[in-house]
FIDO-870224 format. One record per residue (C-alpha): residue number from 1; residue in one letter; x, y, z. Coordinates in steps of 0.05 Angstrom, whole numbers, plus 5000, padded with zeros to 4 digits. Layout:
<NUM; a; <X; Y; Z>>
...
This chain:
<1; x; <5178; 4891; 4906>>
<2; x; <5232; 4833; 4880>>
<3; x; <5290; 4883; 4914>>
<4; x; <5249; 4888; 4976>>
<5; x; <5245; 4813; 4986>>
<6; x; <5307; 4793; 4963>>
<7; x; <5328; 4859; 5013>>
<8; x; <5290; 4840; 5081>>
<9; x; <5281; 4762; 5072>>
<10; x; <5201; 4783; 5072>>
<11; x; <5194; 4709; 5043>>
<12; x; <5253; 4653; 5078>>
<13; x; <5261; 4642; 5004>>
<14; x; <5277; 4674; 4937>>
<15; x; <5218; 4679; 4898>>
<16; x; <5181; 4725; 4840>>
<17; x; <5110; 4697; 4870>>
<18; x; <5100; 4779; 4904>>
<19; x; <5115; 4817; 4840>>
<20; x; <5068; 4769; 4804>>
<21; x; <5011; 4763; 4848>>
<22; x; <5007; 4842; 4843>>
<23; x; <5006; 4846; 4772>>
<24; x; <4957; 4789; 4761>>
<25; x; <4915; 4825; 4807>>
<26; x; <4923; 4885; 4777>>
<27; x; <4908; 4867; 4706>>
<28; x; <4842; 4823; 4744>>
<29; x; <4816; 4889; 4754>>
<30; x; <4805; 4925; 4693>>
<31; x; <4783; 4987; 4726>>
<32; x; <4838; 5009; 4750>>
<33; x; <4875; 5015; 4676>>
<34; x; <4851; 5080; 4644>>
<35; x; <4917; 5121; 4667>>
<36; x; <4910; 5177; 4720>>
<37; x; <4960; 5220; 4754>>
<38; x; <4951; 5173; 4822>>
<39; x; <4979; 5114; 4781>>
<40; x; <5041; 5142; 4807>>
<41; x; <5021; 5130; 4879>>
<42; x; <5035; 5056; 4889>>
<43; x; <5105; 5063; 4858>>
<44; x; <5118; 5119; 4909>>
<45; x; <5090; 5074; 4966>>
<46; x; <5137; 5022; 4950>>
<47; x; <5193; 5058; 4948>>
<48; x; <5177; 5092; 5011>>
<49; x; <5159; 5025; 5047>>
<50; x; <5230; 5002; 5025>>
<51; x; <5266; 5055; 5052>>
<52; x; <5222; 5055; 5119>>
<53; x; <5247; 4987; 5128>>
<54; x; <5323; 5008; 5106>>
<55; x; <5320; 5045; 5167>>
<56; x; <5305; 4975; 5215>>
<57; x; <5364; 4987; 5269>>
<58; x; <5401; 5023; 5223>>
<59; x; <5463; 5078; 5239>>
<60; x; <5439; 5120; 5177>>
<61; x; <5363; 5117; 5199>>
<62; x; <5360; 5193; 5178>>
<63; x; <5376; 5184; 5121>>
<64; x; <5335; 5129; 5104>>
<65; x; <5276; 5164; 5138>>
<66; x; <5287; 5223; 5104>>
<67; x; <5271; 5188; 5035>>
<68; x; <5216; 5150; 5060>>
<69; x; <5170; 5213; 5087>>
<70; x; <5203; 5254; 5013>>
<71; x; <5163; 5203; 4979>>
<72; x; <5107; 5198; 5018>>
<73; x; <5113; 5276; 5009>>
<74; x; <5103; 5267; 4929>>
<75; x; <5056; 5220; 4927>>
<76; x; <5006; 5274; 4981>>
<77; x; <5020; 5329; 4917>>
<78; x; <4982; 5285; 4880>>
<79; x; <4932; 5245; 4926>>
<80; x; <4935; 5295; 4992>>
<81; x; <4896; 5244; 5044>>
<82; x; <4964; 5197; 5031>>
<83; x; <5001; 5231; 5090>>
<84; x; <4941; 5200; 5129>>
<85; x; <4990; 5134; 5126>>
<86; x; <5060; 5184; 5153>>
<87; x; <5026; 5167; 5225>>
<88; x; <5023; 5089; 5204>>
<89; x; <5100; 5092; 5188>>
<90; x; <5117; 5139; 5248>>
<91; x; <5093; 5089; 5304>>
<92; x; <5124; 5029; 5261>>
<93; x; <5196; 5070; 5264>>
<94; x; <5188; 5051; 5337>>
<95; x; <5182; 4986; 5335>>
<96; x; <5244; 4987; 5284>>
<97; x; <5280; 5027; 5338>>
<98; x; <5302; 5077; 5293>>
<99; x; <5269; 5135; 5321>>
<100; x; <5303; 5190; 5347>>
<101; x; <5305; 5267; 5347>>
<102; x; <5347; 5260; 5287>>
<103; x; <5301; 5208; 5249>>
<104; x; <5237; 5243; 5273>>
<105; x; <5270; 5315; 5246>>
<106; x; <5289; 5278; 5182>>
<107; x; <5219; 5250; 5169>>
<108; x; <5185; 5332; 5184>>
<109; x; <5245; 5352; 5123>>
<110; x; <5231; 5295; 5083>>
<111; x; <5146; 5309; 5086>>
<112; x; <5154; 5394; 5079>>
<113; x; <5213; 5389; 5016>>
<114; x; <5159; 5380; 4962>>
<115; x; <5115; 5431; 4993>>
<116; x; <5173; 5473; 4999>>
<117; x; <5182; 5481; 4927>>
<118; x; <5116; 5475; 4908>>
<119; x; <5106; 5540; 4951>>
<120; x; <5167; 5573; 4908>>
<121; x; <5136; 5550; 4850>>
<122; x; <5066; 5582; 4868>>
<123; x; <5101; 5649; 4899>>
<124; x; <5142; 5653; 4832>>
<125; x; <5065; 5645; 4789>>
<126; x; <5035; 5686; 4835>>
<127; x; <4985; 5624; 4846>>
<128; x; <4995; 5620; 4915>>
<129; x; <4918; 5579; 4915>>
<130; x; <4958; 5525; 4881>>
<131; x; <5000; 5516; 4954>>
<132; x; <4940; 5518; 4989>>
<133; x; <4892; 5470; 4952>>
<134; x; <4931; 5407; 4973>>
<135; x; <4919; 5426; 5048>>
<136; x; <4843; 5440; 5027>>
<137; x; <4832; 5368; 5007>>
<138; x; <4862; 5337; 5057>>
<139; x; <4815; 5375; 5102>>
<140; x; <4762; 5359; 5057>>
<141; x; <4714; 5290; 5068>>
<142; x; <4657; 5261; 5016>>
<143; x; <4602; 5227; 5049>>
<144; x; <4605; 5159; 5059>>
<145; x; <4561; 5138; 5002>>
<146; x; <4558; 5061; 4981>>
<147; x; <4524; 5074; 4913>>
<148; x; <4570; 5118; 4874>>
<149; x; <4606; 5051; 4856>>
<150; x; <4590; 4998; 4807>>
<151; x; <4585; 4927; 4832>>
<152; x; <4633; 4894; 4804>>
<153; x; <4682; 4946; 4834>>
<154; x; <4648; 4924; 4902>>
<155; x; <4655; 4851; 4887>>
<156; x; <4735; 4864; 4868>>
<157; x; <4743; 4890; 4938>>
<158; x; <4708; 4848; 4972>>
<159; x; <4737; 4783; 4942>>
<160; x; <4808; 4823; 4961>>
<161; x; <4791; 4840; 5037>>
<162; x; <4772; 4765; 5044>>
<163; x; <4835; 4753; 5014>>
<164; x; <4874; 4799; 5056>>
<165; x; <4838; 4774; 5125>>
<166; x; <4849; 4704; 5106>>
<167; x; <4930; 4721; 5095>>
<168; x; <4931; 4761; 5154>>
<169; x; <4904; 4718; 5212>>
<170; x; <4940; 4656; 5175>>
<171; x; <5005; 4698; 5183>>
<172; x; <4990; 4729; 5248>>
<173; x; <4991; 4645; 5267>>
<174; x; <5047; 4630; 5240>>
<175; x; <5085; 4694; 5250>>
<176; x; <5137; 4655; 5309>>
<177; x; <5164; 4619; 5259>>
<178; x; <5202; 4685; 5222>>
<179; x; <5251; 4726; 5256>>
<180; x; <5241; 4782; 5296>>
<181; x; <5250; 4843; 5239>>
<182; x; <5208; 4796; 5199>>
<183; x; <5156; 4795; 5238>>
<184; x; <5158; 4868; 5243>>
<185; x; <5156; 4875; 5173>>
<186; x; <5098; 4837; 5160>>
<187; x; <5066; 4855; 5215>>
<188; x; <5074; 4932; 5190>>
<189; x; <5041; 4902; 5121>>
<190; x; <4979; 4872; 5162>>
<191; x; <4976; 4938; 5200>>
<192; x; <4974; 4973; 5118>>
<193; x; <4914; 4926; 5102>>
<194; x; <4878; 4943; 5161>>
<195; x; <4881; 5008; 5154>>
<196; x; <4867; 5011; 5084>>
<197; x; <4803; 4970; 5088>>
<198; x; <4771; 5017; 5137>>
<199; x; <4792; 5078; 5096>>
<200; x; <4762; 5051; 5031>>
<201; x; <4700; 5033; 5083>>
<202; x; <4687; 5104; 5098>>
<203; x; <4711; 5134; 5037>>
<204; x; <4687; 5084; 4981>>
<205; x; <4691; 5138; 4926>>
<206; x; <4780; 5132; 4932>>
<207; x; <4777; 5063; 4918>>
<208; x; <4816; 5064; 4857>>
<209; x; <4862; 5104; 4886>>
<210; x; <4869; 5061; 4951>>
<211; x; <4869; 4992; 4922>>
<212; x; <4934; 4983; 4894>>
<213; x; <4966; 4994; 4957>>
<214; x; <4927; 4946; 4992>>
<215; x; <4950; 4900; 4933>>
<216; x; <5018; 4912; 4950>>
<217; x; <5011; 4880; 5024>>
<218; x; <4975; 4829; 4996>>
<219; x; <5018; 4804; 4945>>
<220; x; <5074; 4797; 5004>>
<221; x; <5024; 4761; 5051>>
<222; x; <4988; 4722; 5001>>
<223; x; <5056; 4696; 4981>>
<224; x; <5083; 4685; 5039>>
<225; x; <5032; 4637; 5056>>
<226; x; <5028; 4602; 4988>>
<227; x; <5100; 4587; 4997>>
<228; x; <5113; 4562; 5062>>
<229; x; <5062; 4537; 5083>>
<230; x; <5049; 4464; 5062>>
<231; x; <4992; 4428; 5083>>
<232; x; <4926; 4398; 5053>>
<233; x; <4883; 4463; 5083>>
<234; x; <4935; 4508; 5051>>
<235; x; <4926; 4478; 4982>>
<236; x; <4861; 4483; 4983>>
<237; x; <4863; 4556; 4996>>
<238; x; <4919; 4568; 4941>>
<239; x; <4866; 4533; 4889>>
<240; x; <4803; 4569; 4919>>
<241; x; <4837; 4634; 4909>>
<242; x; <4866; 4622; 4845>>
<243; x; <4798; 4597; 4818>>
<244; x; <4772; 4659; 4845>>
<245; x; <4811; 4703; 4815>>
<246; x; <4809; 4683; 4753>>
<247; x; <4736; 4683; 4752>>
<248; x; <4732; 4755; 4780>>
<249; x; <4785; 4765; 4722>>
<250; x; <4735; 4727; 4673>>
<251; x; <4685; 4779; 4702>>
<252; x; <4714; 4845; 4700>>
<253; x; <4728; 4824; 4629>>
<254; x; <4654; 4805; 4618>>
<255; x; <4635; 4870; 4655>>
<256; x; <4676; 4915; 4605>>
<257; x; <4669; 4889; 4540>>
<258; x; <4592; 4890; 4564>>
<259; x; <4595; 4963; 4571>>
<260; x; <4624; 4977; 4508>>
């Protein structure tokens, strides 16, 4: 996340603030610690966000493409409904103009390689149900059920999608004031939070799957109006939130030492 800002200017400034904000976040929510196979997921997301914006006007936008669909590829072997974002990233390769027959051919490759040799891996087993059950689950939707979670993994989200809307329309404000593939950018990280919040809506049970990579578009958006915007309304937010959190963090705490 440093390398990304530091990369793309995300922030007009060098600054840690991103990085931090996630993991402050992430150790707020205590939840989301016991370690699971889909802890891999936001790391993958990252990396594939980086490289979809590596491809911005780029000549090697294949290439760039190509990684950023092969790990949105490995992260589906693990959580299959991630490819539901390869659409997200698709229409936002337009908007970087690197779309082409090419690009588009690269990003098909870069999704089907892990399938591809999980398939020869599954032939070679004879386990061919091991190919298929990825594609099962992704066809495959739970109820939308409101009490399968506790409440204080309600009351983490919720303080986050306040959070998130708050960024967003305060960015979405002062978004004329970045440059173009800046704006793109962040817009593409508004677009993430957006689409995240109504997929944990109607599929509350993935929420600790989902939630760390709505942090990640946080963190960026939070940040970047923490640091550059100055103003007495500003300040106030930047104490309300931190105040917040560390009372939701004061919580969560309370919440599993309680249950122990």
């Amino acid at each position: 996340m440093i390398e990304m800002n530091t990369a793309f200017t995300l922030i007009r400034t060098r600054t840690t603030l991103p990085v931090c904000l996630f993991w402050f976040l992430m150790s707020s929510f205590i939840f989301l610690h016991p370690f699971e196979w889909t802890d891999l997921i936001p790391f993958l997301f990252a990396v594939s966000l980086y490289q979809l914006f590596a491809s911005y006007e780029s000549a090697t936008a294949p290439n760039a493409i190509f990684h950023c669909f092969l790990c949105l590829g490995l992260g589906s072997l693990i959580f299959p409904k991630l490819l539901f974002f390869a659409p997200v990233f698709l229409v936002s390769t337009i908007s970087f103009r690197s779309l082409n027959v090419k690009s588009m051919l690269a990003g098909v490759l870069g999704l089907a390689t892990p399938y591809w040799f999980l398939l020869g891996h599954a032939f070679w087993h004879e386990e061919m149900t091991m190919f298929y059950r990825p594609f099962r689950e992704l066809c495959q939707f739970q109820s939308t059920s409101y009490a399968t979670l506790p409440i204080h993994e309600w009351i983490s989200w919720g303080v986050m999608s306040l959070l998130s809307v708050g960024c967003s329309f305060h960015y979405l404000q002062v978004a004329y004031q970045d440059k173009t593939r800046t704006r793109m950018f962040l817009s593409l990280m508004v677009a993430i939070n957006i689409w995240t919040m109504l997929w944990i809506a109607l599929q509350p049970q993935q929420l600790t799957i989902l939630l760390p990579i709505q942090l990640i578009s946080i963190s960026f958006l939070a940040a970047h109006s923490f640091i550059l915007t100055q103003n007495r309304l500003s300040n106030f937010f930047f104490f309300v939130t931190l105040i917040t959190l560390v009372l939701l963090t004061i919580y969560n705490l309370w919440i599993q030492f309680f249950n122990f």
